[in-house]
Backbone as CSV, one residue per row, in Angstrom:
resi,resn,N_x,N_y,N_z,CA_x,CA_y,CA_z,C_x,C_y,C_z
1,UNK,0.844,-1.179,0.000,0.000,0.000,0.000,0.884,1.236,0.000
2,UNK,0.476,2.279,-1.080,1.393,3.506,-0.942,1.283,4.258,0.334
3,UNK,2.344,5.093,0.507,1.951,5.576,1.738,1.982,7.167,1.422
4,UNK,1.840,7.455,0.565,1.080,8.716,0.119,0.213,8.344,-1.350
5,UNK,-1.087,9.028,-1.010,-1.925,8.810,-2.265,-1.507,9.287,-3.159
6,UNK,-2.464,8.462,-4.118,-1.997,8.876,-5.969,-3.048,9.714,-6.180
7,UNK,-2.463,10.806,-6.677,-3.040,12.069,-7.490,-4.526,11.623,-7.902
8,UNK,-5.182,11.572,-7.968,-6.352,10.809,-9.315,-6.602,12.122,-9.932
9,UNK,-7.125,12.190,-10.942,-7.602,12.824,-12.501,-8.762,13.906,-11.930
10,UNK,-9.387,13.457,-11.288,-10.897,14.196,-10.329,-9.937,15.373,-9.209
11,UNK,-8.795,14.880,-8.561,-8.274,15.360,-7.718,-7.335,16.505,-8.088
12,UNK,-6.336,16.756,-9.291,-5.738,16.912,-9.451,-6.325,18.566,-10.320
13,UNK,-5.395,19.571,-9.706,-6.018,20.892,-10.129,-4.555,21.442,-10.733
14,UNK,-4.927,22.324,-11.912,-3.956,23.424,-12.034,-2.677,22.875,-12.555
15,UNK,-1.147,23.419,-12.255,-0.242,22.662,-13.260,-0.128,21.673,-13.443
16,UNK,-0.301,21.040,-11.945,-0.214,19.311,-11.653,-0.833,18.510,-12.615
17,UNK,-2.298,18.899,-12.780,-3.868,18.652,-14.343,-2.945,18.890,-14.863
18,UNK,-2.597,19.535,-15.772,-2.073,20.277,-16.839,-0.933,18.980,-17.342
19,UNK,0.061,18.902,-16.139,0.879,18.220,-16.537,0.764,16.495,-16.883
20,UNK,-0.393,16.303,-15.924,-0.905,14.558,-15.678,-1.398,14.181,-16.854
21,UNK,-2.242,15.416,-17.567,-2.614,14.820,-18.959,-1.730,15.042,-20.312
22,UNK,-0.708,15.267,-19.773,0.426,15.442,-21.339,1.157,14.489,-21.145
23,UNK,1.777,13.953,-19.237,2.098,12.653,-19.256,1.172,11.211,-19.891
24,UNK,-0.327,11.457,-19.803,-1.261,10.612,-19.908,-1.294,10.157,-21.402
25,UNK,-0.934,11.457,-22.051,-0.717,11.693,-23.756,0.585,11.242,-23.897
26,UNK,1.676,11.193,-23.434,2.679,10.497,-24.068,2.724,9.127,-23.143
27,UNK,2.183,8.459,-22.516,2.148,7.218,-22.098,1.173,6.173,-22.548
28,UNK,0.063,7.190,-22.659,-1.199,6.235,-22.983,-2.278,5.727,-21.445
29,UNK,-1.142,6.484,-20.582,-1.671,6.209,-19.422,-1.052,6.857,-18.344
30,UNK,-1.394,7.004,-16.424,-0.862,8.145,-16.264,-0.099,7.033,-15.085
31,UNK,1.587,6.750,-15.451,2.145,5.859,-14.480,1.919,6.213,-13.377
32,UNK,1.402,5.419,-12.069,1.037,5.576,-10.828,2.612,6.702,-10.239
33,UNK,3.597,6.564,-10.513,4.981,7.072,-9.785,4.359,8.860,-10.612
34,UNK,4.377,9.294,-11.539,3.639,10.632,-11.879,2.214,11.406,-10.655
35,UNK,1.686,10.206,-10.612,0.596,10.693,-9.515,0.849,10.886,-7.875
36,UNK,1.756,10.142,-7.571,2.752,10.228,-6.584,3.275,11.543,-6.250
37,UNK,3.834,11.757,-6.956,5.213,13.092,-7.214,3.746,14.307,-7.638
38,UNK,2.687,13.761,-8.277,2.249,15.126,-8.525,1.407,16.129,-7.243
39,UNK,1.388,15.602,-6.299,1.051,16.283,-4.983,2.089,18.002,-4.982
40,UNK,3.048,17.767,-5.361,3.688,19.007,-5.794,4.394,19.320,-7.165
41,UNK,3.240,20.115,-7.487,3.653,20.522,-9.160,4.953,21.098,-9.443
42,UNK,5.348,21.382,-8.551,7.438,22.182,-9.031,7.823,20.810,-8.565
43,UNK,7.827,19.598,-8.028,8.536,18.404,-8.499,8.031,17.647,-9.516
44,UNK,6.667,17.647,-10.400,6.301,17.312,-11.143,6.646,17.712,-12.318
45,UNK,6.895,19.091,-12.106,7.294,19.968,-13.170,8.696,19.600,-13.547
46,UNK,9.475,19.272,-12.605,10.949,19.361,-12.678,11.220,17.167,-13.084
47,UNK,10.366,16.784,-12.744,11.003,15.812,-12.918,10.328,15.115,-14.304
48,UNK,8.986,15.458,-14.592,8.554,15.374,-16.463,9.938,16.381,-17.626
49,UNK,9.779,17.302,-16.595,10.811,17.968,-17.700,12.145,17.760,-17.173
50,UNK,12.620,16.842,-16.774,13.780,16.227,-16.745,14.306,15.155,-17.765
51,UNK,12.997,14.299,-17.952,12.361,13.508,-18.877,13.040,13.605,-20.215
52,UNK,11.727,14.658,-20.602,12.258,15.479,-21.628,13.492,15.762,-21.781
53,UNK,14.081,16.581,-21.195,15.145,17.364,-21.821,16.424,15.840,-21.700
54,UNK,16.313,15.275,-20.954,17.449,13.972,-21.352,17.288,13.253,-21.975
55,UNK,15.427,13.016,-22.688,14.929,12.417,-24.271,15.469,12.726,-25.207
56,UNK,15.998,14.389,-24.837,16.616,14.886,-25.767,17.802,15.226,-26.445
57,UNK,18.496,14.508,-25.291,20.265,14.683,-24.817,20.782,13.752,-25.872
58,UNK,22.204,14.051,-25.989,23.093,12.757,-26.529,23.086,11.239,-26.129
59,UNK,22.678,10.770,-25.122,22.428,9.959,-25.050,21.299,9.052,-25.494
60,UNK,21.188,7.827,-26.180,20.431,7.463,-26.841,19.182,6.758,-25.886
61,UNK,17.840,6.391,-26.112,17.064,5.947,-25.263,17.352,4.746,-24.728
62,UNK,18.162,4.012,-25.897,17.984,2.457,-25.344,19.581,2.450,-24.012
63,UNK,20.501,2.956,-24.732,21.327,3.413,-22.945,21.044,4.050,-21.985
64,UNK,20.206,5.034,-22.176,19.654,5.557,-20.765,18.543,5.040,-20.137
65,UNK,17.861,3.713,-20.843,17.238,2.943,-20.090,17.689,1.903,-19.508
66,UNK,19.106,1.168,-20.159,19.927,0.537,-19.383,20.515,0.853,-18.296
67,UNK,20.672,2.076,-18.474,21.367,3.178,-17.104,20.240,2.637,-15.713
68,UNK,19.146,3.443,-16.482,18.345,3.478,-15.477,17.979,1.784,-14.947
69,UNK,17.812,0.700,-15.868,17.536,-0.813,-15.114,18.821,-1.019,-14.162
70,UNK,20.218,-0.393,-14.060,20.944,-1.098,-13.470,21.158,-0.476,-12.264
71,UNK,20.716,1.393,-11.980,20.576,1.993,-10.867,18.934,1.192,-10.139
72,UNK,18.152,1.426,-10.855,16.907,0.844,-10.056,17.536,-0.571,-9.504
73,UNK,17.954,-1.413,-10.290,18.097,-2.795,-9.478,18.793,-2.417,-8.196
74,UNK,20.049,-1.870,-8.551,21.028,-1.411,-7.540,20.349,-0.655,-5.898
75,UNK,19.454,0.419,-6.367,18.637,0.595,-5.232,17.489,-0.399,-4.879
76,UNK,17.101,-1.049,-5.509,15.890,-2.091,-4.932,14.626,-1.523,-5.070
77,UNK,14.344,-1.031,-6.423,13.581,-0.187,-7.191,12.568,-0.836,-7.835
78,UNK,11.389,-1.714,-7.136,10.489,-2.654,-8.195,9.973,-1.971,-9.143
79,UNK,9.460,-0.889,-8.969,8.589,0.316,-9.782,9.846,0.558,-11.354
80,UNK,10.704,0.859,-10.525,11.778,1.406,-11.797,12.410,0.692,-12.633
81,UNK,12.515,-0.993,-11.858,12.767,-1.933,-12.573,11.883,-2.199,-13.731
82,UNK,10.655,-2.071,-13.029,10.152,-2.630,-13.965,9.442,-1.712,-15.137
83,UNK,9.378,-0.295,-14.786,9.170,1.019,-15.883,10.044,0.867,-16.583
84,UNK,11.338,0.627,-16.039,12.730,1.063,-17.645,12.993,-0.637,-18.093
85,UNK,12.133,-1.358,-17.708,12.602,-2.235,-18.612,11.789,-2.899,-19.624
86,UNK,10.567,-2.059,-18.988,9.552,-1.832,-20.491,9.906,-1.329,-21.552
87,UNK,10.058,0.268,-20.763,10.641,1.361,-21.863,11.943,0.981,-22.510
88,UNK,12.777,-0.235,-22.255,13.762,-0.272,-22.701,13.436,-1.323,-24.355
89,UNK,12.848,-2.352,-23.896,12.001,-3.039,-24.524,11.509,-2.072,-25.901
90,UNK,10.496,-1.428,-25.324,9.940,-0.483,-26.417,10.974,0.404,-27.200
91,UNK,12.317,0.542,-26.086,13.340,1.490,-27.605,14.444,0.749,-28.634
92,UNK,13.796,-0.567,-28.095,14.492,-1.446,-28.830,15.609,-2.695,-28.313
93,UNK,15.989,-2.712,-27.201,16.749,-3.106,-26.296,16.230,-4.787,-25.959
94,UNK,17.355,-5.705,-26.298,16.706,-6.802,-26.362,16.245,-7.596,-24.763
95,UNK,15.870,-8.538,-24.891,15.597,-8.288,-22.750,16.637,-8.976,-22.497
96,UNK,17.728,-10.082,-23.409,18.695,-10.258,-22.602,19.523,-8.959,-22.552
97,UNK,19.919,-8.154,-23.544,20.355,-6.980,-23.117,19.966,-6.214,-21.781
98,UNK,18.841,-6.092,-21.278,18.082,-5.260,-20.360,18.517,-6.387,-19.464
99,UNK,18.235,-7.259,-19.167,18.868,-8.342,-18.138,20.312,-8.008,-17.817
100,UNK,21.386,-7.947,-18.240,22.457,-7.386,-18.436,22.642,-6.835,-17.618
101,UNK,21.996,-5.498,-18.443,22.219,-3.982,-17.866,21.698,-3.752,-16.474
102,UNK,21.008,-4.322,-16.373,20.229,-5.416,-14.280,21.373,-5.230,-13.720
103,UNK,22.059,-6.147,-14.170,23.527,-6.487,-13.479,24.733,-5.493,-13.900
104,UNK,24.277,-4.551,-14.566,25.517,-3.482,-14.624,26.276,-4.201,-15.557
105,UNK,26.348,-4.802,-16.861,27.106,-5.958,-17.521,26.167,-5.339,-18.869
106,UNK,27.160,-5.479,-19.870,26.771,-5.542,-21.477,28.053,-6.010,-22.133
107,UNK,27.407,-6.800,-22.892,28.789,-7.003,-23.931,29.267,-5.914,-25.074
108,UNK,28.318,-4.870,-25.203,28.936,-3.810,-25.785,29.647,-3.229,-24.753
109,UNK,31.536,-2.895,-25.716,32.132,-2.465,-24.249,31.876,-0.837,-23.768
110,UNK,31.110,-0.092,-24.999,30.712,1.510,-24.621,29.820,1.462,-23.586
111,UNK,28.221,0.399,-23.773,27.782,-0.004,-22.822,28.176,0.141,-21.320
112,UNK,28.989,-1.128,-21.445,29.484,-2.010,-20.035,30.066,-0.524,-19.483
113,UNK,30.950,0.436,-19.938,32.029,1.145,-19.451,30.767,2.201,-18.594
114,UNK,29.732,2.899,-19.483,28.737,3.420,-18.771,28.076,3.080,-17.619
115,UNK,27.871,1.825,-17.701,26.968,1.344,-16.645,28.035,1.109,-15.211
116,UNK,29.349,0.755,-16.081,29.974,0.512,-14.514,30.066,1.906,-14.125
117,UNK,30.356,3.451,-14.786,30.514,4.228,-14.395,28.983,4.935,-13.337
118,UNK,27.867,4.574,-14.051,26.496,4.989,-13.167,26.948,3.817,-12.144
119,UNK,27.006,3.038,-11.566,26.645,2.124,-10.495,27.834,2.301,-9.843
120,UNK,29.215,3.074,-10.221,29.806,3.606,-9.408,29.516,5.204,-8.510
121,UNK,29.002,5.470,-9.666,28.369,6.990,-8.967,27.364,6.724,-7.870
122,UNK,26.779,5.862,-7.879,25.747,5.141,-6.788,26.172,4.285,-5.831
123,UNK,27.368,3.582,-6.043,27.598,3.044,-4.708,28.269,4.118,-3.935
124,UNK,29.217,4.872,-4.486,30.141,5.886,-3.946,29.701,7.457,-3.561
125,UNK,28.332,7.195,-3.821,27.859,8.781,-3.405,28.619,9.589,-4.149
126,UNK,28.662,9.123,-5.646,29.278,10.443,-6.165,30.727,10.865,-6.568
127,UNK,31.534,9.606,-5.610,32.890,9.887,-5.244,33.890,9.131,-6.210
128,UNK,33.369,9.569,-7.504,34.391,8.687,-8.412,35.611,9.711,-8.711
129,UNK,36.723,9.456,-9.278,38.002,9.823,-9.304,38.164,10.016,-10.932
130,UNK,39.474,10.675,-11.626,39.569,10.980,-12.655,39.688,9.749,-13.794
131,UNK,40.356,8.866,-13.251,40.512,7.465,-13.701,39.234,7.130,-14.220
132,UNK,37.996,6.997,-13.479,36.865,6.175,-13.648,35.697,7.427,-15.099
133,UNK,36.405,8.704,-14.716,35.997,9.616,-15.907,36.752,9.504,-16.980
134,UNK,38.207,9.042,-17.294,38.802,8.748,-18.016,38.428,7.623,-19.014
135,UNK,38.055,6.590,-18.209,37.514,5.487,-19.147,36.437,5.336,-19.605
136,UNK,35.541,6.493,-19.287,34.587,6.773,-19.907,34.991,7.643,-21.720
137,UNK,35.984,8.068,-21.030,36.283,9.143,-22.305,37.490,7.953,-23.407
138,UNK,38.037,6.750,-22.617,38.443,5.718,-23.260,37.363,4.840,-24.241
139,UNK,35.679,4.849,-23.915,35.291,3.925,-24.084,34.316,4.361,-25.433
140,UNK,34.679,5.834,-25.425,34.256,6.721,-26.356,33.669,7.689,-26.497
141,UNK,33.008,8.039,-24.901,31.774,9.257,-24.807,32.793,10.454,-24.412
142,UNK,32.532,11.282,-24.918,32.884,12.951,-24.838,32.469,13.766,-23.709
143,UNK,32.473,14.462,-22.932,32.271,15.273,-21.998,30.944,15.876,-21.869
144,UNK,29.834,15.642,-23.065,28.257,15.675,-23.017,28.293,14.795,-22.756
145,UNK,28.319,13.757,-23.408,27.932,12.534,-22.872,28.170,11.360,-21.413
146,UNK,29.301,12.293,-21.002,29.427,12.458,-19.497,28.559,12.627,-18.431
147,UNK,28.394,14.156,-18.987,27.440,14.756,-18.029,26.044,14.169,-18.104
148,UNK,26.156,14.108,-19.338,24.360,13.126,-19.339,24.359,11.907,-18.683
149,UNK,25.373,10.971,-18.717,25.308,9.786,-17.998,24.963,10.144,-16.829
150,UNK,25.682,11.000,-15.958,25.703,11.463,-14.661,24.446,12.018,-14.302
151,UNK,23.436,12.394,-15.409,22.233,13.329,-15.251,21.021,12.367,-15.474
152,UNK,21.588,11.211,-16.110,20.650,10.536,-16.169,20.226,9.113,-14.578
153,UNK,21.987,8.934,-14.251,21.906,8.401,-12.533,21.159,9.280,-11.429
154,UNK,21.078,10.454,-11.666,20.363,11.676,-11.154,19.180,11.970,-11.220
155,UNK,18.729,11.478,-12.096,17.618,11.293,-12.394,16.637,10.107,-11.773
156,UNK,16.990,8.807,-11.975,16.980,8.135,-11.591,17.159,7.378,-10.409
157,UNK,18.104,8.271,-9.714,18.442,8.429,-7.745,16.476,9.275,-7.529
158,UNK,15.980,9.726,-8.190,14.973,10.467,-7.762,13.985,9.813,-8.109
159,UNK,13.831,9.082,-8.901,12.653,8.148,-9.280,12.495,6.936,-8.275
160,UNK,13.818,6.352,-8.363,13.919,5.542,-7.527,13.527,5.586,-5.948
161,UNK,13.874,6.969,-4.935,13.702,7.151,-3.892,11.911,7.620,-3.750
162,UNK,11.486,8.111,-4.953,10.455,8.541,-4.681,9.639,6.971,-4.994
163,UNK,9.843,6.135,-5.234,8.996,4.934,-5.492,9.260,3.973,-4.241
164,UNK,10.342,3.985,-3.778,10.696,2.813,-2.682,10.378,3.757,-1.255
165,UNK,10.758,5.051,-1.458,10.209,5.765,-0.182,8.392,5.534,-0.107
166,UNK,7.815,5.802,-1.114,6.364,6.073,-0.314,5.865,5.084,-0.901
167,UNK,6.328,3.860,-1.583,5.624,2.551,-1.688,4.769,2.545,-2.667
168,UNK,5.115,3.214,-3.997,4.326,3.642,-5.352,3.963,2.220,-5.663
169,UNK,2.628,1.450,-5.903,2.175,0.229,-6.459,2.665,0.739,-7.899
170,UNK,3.433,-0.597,-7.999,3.753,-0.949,-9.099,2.621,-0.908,-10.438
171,UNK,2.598,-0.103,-11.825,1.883,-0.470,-13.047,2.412,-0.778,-14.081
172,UNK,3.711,-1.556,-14.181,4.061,-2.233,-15.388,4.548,-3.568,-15.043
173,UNK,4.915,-4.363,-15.761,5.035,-5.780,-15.770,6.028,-6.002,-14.840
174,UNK,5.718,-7.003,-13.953,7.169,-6.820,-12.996,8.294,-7.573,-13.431
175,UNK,9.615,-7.191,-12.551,10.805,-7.685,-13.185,11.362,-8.150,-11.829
176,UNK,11.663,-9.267,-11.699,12.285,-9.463,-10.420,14.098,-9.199,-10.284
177,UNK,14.065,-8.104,-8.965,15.169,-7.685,-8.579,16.496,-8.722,-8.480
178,UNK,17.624,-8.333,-9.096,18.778,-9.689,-9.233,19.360,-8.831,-7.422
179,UNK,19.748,-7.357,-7.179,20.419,-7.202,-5.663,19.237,-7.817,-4.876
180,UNK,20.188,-7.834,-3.849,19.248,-7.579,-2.364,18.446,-6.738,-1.925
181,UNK,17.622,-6.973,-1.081,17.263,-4.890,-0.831,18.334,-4.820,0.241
């Protein structure tokens, strides 16, 4: 059971409305974790258009949904597990690929080098060293594509806490967690 209610459609006034039905329009539906977060429209605001603007980044969808399956597993994220590994699905991403990326593992080595770099930014609070930015820039990504990796673990540190903190019921297919909680 969540432990803060979900927004509903009847309930929901002003930017929060505004915003629930453009999420509703690009989903087809309004993910329970949106109704959650929309109790305050400047985090609703900030985290749809976070969305966006890293939809829009150098980074491609089907890696920044790998990003995101291997931070959600990593935090113990059922909700997020199992949102980005739909969406990963849908950008093309095969599910042993998305399985993989679970485990922070791809056999593409641009892949693999990303993901170990997000799941280091997450175990370490952040505290990675020039070395571990280096082999990012070894593995081929450029200094946008840096920062986006990093923006997209950031992203995803926020999805994640907001789903395992207030107990968002899960609405996509579930994926069972490979960590521990």
């Amino acid at each position: 059971m969540t432990r803060i209610p979900l927004v509903t459609d009847a309930a929901a006034t002003g930017e929060a409305k505004a915003l629930l039905s453009e999420i509703h329009g690009a989903f087809g539906a309004t993910p329970n974790m949106f109704r959650a977060v929309a109790h305050s429209p400047a985090a609703l605001k900030s985290l749809w258009g976070a969305f966006g603007a890293l939809g829009g980044g150098v980074i491609p969808a089907q890696l920044g949904e790998q990003i995101a399956v291997a931070v959600a597993d990593r935090n113990a994220c059922h909700y997020c597990l199992a949102a980005h590994t739909a969406l990963g699905r849908k950008a093309g991403v095969s599910a042993a690929d998305m399985a993989a990326a679970q485990a922070g593992e791809s056999a593409n080595p641009q892949t693999a080098a990303a993901l170990r770099f997000a799941l280091k930014v997450v175990d370490e609070r952040g505290q990675v060293d020039a070395a571990d930015v280096q082999a990012l820039r070894a593995a081929g990504f450029d200094d946008r594509h840096i920062v986006e990796i990093l923006a997209h673990v950031a992203l995803n540190l926020f999805t994640n806490y907001v789903n395992v903190a207030f107990e968002v019921p899960v609405d996509f297919p579930s994926v069972k967690l490979r960590a521990a909680a």
